[in-house]
C-alpha positions as CSV (number, residue, x, y, z in Angstrom):
1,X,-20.4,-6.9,-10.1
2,X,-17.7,-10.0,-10.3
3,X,-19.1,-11.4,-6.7
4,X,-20.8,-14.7,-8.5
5,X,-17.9,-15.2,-10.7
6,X,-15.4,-14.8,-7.8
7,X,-17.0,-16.8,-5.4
8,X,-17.0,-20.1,-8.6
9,X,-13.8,-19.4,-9.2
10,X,-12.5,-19.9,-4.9
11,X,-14.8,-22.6,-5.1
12,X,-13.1,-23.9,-7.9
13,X,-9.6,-23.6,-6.5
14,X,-10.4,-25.0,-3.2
15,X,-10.8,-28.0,-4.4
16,X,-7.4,-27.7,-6.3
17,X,-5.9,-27.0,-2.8
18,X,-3.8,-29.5,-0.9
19,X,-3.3,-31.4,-3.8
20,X,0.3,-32.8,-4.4
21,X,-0.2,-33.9,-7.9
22,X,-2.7,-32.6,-11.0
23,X,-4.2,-36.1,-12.7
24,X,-5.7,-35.1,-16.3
25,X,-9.5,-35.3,-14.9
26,X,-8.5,-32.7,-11.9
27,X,-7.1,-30.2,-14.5
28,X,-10.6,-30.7,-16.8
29,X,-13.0,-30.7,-13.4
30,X,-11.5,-27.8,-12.7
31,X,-11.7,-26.4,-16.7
32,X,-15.3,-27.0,-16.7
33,X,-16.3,-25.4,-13.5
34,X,-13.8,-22.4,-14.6
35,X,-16.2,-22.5,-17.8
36,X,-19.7,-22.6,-16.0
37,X,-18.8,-19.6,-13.9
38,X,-17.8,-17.4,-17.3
39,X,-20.4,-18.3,-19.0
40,X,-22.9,-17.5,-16.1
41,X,-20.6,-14.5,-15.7
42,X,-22.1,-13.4,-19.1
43,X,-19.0,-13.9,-20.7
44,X,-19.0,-14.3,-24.5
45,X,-19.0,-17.6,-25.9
46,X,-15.9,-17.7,-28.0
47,X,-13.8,-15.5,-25.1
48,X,-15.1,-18.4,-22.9
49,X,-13.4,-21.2,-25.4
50,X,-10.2,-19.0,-25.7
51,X,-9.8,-18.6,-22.4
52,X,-10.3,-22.6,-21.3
53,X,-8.3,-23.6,-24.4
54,X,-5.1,-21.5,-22.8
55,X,-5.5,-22.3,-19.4
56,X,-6.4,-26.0,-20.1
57,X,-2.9,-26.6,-22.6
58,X,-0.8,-24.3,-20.0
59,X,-1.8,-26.3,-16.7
60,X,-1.0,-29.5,-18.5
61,X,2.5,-28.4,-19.4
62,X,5.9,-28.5,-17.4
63,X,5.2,-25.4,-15.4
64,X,2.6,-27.0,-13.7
65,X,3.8,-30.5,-13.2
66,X,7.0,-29.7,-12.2
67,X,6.0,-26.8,-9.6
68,X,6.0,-27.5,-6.0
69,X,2.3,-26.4,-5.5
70,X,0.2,-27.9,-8.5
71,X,-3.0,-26.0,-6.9
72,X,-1.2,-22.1,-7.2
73,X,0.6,-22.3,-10.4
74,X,-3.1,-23.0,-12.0
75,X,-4.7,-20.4,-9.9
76,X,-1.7,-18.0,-11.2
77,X,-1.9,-19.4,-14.5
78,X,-5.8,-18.6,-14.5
79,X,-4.9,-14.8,-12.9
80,X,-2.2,-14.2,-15.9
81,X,-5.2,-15.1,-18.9
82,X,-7.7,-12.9,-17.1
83,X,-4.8,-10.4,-17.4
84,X,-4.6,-11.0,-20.6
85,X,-8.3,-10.9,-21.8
86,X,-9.1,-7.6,-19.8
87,X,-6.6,-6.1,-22.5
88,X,-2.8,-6.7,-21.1
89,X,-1.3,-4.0,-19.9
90,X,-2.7,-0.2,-18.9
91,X,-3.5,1.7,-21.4
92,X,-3.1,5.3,-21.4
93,X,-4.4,8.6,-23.2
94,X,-2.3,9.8,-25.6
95,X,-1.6,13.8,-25.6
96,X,-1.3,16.0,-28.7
97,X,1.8,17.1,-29.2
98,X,0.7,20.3,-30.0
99,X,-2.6,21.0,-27.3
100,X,-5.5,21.2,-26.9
101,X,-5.9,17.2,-27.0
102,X,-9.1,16.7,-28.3
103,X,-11.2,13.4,-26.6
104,X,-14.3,12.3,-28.3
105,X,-17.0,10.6,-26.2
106,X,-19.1,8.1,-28.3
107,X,-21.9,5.5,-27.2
108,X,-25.8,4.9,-26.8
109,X,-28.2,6.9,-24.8
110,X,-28.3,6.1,-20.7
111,X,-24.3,4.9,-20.9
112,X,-23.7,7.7,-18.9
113,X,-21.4,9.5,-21.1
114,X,-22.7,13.1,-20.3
115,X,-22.0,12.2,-16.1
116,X,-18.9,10.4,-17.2
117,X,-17.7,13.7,-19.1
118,X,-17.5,14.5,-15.6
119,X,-16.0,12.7,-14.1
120,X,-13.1,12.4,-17.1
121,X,-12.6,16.2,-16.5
122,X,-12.2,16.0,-12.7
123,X,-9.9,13.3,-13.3
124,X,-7.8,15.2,-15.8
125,X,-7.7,18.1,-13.6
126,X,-6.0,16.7,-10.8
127,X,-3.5,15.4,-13.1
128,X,-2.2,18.6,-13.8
129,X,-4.3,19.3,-16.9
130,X,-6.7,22.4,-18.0
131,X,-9.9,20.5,-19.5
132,X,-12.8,22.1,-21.4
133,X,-16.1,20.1,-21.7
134,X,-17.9,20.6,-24.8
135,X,-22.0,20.5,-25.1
136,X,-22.9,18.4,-28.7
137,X,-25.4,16.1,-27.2
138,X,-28.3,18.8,-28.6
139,X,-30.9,16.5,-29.0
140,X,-31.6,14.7,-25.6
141,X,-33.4,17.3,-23.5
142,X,-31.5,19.0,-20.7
143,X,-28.7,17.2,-22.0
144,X,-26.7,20.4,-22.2
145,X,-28.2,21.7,-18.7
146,X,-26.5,18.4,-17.6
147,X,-23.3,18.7,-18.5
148,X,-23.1,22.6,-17.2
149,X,-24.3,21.5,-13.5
150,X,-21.6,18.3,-13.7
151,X,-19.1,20.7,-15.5
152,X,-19.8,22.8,-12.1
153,X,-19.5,20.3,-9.5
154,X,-16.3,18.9,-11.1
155,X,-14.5,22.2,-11.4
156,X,-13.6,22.6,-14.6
157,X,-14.9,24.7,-17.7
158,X,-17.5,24.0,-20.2
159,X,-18.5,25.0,-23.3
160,X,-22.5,25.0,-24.6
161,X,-23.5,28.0,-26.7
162,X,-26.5,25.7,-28.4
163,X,-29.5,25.4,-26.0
164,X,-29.8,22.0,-26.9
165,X,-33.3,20.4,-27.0
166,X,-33.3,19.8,-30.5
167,X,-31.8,23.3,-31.3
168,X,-28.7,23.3,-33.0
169,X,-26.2,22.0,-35.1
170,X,-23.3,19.5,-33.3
171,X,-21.1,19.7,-35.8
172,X,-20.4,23.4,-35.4
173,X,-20.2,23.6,-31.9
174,X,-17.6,20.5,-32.1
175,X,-15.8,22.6,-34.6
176,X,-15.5,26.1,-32.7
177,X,-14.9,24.5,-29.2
178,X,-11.1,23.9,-30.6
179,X,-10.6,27.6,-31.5
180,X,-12.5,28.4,-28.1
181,X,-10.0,26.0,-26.1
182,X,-7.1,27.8,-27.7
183,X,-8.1,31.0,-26.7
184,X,-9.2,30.5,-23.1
185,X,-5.9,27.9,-22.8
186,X,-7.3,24.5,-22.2
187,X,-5.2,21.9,-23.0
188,X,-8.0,19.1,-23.1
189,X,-10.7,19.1,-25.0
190,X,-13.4,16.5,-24.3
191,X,-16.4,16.3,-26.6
192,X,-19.7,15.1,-25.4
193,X,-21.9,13.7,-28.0
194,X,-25.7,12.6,-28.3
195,X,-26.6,9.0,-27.8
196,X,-29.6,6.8,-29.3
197,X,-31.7,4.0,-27.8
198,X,-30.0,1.6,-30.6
199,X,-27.7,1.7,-33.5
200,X,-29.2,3.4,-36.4
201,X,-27.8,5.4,-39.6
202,X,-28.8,8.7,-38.2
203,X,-26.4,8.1,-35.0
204,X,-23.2,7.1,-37.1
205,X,-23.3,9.7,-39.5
206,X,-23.8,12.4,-36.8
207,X,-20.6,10.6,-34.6
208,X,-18.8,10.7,-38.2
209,X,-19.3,13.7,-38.9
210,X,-18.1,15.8,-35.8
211,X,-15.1,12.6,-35.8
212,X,-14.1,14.4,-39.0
213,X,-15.0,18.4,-37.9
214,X,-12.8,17.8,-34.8
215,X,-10.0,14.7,-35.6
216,X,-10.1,13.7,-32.1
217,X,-6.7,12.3,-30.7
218,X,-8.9,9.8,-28.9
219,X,-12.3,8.3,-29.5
220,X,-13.7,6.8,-26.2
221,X,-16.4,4.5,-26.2
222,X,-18.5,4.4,-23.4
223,X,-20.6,1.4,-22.4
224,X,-22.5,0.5,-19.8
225,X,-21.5,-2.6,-17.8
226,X,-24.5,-3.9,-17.0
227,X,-26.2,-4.6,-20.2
228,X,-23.7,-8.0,-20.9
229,X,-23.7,-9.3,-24.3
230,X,-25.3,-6.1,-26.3
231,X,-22.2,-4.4,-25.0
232,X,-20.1,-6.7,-27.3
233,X,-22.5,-6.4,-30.4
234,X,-23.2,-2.2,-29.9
235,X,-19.2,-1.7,-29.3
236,X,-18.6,-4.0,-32.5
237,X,-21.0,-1.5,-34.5
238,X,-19.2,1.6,-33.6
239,X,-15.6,-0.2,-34.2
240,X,-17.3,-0.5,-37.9
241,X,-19.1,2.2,-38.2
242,X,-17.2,5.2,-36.4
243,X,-14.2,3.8,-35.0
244,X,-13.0,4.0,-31.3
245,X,-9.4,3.7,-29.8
246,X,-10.2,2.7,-26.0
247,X,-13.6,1.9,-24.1
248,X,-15.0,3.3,-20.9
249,X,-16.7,1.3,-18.5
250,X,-19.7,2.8,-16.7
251,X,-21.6,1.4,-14.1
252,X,-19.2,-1.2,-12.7
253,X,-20.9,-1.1,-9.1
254,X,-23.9,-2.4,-10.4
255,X,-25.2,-6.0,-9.0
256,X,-25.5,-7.0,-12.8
257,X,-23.4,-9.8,-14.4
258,X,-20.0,-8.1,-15.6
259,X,-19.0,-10.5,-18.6
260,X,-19.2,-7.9,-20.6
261,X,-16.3,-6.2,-19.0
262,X,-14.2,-9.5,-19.9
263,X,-15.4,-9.9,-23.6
264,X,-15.6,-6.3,-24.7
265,X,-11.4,-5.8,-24.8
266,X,-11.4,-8.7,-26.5
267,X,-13.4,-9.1,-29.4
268,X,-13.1,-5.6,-30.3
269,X,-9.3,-5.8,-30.2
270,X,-9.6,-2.4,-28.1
271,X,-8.3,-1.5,-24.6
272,X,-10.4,-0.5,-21.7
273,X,-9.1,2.5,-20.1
274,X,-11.4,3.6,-17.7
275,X,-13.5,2.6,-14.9
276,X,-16.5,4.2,-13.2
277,X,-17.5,2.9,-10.2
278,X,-19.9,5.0,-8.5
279,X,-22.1,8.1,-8.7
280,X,-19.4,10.4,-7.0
281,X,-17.3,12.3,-9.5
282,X,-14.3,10.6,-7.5
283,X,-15.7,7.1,-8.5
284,X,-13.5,7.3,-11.6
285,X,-9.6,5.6,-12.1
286,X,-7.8,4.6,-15.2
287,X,-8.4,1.1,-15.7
288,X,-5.5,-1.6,-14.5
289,X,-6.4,-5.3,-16.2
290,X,-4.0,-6.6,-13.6
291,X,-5.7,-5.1,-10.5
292,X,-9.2,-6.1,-11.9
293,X,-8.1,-9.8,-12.4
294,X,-6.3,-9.4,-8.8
295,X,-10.1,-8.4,-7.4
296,X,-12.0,-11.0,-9.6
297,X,-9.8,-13.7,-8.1
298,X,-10.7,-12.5,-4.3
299,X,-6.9,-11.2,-3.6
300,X,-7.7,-7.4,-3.3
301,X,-6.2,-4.1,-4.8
302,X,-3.3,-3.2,-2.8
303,X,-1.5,-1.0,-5.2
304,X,-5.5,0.9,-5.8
305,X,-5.7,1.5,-2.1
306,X,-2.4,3.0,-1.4
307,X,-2.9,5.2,-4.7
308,X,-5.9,6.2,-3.2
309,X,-4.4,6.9,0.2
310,X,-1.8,9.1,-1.1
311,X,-4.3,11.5,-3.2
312,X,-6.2,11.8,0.2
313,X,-3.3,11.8,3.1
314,X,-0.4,14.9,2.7
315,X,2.9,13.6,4.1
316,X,2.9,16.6,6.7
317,X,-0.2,15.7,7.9
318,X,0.8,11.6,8.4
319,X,4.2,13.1,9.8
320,X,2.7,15.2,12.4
321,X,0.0,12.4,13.6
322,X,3.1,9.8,13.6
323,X,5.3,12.0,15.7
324,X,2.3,12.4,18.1
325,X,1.4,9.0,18.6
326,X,5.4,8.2,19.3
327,X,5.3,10.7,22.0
328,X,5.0,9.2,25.9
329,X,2.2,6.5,25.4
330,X,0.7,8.6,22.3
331,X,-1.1,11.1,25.2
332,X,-0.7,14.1,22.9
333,X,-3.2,12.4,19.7
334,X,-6.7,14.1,21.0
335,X,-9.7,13.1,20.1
336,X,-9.8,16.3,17.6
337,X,-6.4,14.1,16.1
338,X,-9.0,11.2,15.5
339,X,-11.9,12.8,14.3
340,X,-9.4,14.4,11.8
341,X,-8.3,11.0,10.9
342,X,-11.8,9.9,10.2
343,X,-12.7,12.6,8.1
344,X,-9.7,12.0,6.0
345,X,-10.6,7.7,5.8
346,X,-13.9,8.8,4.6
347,X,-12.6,11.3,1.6
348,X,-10.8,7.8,0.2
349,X,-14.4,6.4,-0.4
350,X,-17.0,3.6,1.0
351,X,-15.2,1.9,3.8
352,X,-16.7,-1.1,2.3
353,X,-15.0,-0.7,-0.9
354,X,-12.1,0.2,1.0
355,X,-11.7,-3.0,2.7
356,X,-12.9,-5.1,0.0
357,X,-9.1,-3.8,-2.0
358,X,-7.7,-5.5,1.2
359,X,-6.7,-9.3,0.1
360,X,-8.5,-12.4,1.6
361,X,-11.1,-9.9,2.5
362,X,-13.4,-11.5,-0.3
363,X,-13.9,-14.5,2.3
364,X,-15.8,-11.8,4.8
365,X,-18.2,-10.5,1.6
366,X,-21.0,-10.6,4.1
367,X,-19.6,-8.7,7.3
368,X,-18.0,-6.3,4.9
369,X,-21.4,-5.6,3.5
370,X,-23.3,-5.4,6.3
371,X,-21.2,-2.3,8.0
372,X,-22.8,0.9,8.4
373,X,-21.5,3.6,6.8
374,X,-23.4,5.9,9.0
375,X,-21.3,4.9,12.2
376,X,-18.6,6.9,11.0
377,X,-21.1,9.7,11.5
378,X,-22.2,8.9,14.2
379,X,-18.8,8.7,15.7
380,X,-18.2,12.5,14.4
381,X,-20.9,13.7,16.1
382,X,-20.6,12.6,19.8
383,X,-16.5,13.9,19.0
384,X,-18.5,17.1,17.8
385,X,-20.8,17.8,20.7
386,X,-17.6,17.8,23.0
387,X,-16.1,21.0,24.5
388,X,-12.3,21.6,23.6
389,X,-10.9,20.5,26.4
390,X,-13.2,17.2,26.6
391,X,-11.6,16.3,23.4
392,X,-8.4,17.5,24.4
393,X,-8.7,15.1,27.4
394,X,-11.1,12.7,27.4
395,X,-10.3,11.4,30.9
396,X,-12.4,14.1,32.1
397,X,-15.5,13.1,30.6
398,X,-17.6,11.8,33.7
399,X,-21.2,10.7,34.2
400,X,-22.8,14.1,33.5
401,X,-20.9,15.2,30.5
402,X,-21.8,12.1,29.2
403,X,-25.2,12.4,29.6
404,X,-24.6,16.2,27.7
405,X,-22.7,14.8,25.2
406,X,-25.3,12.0,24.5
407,X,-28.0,14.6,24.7
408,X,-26.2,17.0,22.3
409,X,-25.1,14.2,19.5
410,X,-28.7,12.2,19.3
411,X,-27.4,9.3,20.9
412,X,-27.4,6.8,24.3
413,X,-25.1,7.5,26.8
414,X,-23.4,4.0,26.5
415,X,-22.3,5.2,23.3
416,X,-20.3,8.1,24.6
417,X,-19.1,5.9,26.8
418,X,-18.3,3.2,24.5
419,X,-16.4,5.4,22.0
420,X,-14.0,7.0,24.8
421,X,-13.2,3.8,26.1
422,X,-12.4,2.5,22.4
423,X,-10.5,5.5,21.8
424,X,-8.2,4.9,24.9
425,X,-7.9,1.5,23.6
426,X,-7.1,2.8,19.9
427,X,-4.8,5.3,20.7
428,X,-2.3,3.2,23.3
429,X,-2.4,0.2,20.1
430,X,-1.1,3.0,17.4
431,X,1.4,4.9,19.8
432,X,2.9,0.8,20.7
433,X,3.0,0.7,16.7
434,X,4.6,4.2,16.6
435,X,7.0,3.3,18.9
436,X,8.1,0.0,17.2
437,X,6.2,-2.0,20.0
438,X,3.9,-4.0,17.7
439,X,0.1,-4.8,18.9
440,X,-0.6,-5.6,22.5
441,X,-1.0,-9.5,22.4
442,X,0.6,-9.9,19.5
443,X,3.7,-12.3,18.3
444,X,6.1,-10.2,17.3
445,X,6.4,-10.0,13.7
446,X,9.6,-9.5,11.9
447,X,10.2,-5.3,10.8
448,X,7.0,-4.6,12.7
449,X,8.4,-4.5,16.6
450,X,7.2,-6.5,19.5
451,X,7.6,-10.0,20.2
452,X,10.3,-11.6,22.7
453,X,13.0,-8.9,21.8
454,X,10.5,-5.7,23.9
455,X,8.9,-8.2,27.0
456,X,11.0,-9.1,30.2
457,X,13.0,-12.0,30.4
458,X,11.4,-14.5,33.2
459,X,13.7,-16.4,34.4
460,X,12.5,-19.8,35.2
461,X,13.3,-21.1,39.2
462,X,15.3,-24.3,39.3
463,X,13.5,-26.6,40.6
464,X,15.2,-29.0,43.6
465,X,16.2,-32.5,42.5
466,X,13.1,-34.7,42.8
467,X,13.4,-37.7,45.1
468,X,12.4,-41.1,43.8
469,X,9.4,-42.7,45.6
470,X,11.1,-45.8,46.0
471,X,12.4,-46.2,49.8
472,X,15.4,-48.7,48.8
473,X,16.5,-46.2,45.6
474,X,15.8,-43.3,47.4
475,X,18.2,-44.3,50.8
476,X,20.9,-45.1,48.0
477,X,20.9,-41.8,46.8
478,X,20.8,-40.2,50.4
479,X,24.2,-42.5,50.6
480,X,25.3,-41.4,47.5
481,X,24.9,-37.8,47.9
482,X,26.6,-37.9,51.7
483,X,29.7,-39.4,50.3
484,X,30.1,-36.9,47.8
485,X,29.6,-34.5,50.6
486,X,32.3,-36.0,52.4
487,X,34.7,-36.3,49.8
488,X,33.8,-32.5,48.7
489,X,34.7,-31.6,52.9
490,X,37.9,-33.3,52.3
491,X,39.2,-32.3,48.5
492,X,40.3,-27.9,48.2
493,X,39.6,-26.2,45.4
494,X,37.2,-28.0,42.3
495,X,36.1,-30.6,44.9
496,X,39.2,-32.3,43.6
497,X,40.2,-35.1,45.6
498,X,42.1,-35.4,49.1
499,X,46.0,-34.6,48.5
500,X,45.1,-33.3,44.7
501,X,46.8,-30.3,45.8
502,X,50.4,-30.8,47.3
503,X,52.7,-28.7,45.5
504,X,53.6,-31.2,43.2
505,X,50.0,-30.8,41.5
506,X,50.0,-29.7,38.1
507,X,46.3,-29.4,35.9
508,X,46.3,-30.9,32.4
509,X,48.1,-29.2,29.6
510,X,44.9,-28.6,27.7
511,X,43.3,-27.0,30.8
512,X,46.7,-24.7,31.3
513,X,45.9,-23.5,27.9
514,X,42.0,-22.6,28.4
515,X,43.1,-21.0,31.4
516,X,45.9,-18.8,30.0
């Protein structure tokens, strides 16, 4: 969604780069083109003014003139205000003290909120809680048939004794889902309610009134990213109307313009808190404003990635495949090893998205969009039509297992090929890793082995003293050389002189010291 406005804003700052010094009409080049790419970001107007007003009086103060790279401290100045209008800080739910926490879901019709019910309860669940999703959207049809097949796939319970379809009444159901959460022993209570095509009178008083039958803890407005500025106005209308404490974002993988996503937090003065990203009920995080100004900017989502690698990877499991690929030359990691591996990379998500939290990766937009997802399937399937002991040892695998292992997967029999020969290749570069080697062909880089420390030493051959290619010069140093000769064939020990070493010879006092 934030590709166009990334890609003005690098272009923007490379031409910021390798400058010394900031003149006045570098810092308001840079301003205006900062301002083009909000406002064709769909960005609101006055965020827009805000935003270049603070930038623009902070990048002609002292912490840019007096920094050492003019170019970063604007680009970090720039990072820290799109910090701050995507809210500040993370904001988080806030529990009942005494359960069940009750969450109301508020917003127009198609912003998702039944799927994003969800996906809220799946989250909730694996954070140690016991949620209950409650049917109220009665009107829209299959609305309620909805939420019990997404209440399903998520895991978690739900609670719909109205049909729905127009048959009724919200406010009751709202009201007796409390008592119902108390008895079963859910300590989360998240209210689903119905939706319009536009802001009307009918809408608001129904939100109202189930906002006073339930006094939710938190009101959550969801809104869908990709409709820009009505976003702004609709969210402003419920603030009035209803009242909400935090916004949900839907639809943030959309191709659409995401400005609303930068204006919504603030001109409503209210926090966005969650993020859905997908269709997957695991395309769903709490919202960081610092990671999403990290991505805008093109430098990735570390912190997002290793989260996201620790829900998927158990520390058994990464210490078990580490102590394998330490062993002699990582010969005990199978093919079964890797195909486990795989499996576990593609729990984490996309592998596009995946690499796209990886930072500088934003310069490689179009190879990181043009990879396959299906290769990873692919590559499980040739591992799948192996025997055990082919995958146990691959070095087995000759000309006709190939051809059965091709036959058996779908696939040419260069591609079996292919993937053992990578695996080889794969498996000796993780065990050098393991082993505190660092890559084949690689520098060493400090903490990550290798380098001079791990190769042999060659010691260079001395090379015999060059003779000049002048004939007079180089006879005078064939005389040279035979009288020291000479004079080394007369003189003992050192080469010292003829007679140096009568018994009256003493060395130097400075040398008897060094010698003891």
């Amino acid at each position: 969604m934030f590709d166009t406005l990334s890609d003005r804003l690098a272009n923007t700052f490379k031409t910021l780069r390798g400058k010394g010094r900031l003149s006045e009409a570098d810092i308001d080049g840079a301003a205006r083109e900062i301002r083009i790419a909000l406002l064709e970001a769909d960005v609101a107007l006055p965020v827009v003014r805000a935003f270049i007003a603070n930038v623009k009086e902070r990048a002609r103060g002292a912490e840019v003139s007096k920094a050492l790279n003019p170019s970063q401290q604007v680009i970090k100045i720039v990072n820290e205000e799109l910090v701050g209008i995507l809210g500040g800080e993370t904001r988080r739910l806030r529990f009942a003290k005494q359960p069940p926490t009750v969450i109301m879901l508020a917003g127009l019709q198609g912003a998702g909120k039944t799927t994003l019910a969800g996906k809220l309860g799946r989250w909730l669940k694996s954070q140690g809680h016991s949620p209950l999703l409650v049917a109220c959207d009665l009107q829209r049809p299959n609305a309620v048939n909805q939420l019990s097949v997404v209440a399903e796939r998520a895991g978690v319970a739900v609670y719909a004794p109205q049909p729905g379809n127009g048959v009724g009444d919200p406010v009751q159901v709202a009201k007796d889902s409390i008592e119902y959460a108390k008895t079963k022993v859910h300590d989360v209570v998240v209210v689903d309610t119905a939706g319009r095509l536009g802001i009307d009178q009918e809408l608001m008083r129904q939100a109202a009134d189930i906002r006073d039958a339930v006094s939710p803890d938190e009101i959550l407005f969801v809104v869908d990213a990709m409709i820009g500025q009505d976003a702004v106005n609709t969210a402003e209308a419920f603030r009035d109307g209803v009242g909400f404490d935090g916004v949900v974002l839907s639809k943030l993988d959309g191709d659409a313009r995401g400005g609303a996503a930068l204006s919504i937090a603030h001109v409503t003065g209210r926090q966005i808190m969650f993020a859905s990203n997908g269709e997957k009920l695991d395309d769903f995080d709490a919202f960081h404003p610092d990671r999403m100004a990290s991505r805008i900017l093109g430098m990735g989502d570390v912190l997002s990635l290793i989260e996201k690698a620790e829900q998927t990877f158990s520390q058994e499991e990464a210490a078990k495949m580490a102590s394998k690929l330490a062993s002699s030359k990582g010969k005990d990691f199978t093919l079964d090893d890797f195909l486990a591996q795989m499996e576990q990379v593609r729990k984490m998500g996309s592998i596009s998205k995946l690499l796209g939290m990886l930072p500088g990766m934003a310069q490689m937009k179009d190879q990181i969009n043009s990879i396959d997802e299906r290769d990873v399937d692919r590559t499980a399937a040739i591992i799948k039509s192996m025997t055990p002991a082919e995958r146990h040892e691959p070095t087995i695998i000759n000309g006709s297992r190939r051809a059965r292992i091709a036959k058996g997967s779908g696939v040419e029999v260069s591609a079996v090929k292919s993937l053992v020969e990578r695996f080889f290749e794969a498996r000796k570069m993780m065990s050098r890793m393991a082993q505190g080697g660092g890559m084949p062909g690689m520098p060493g880089i400090p903490g990550m082995g290798g380098g001079p420390g791990r190769q042999k030493k060659q010691v260079k051959q001395a090379k015999g003293k060059r003779k000049s290619g002048n004939p007079m010069k180089r006879k005078a140093e064939e005389q040279a050389a035979a009288v020291r000769r000479e004079q080394a064939a007369a003189g003992g020990a050192f080469g010292l002189p003829a007679g140096a070493q009568d018994k009256d010879f003493e060395l130097p006092d400075e040398f008897k010291k060094f010698m003891g």
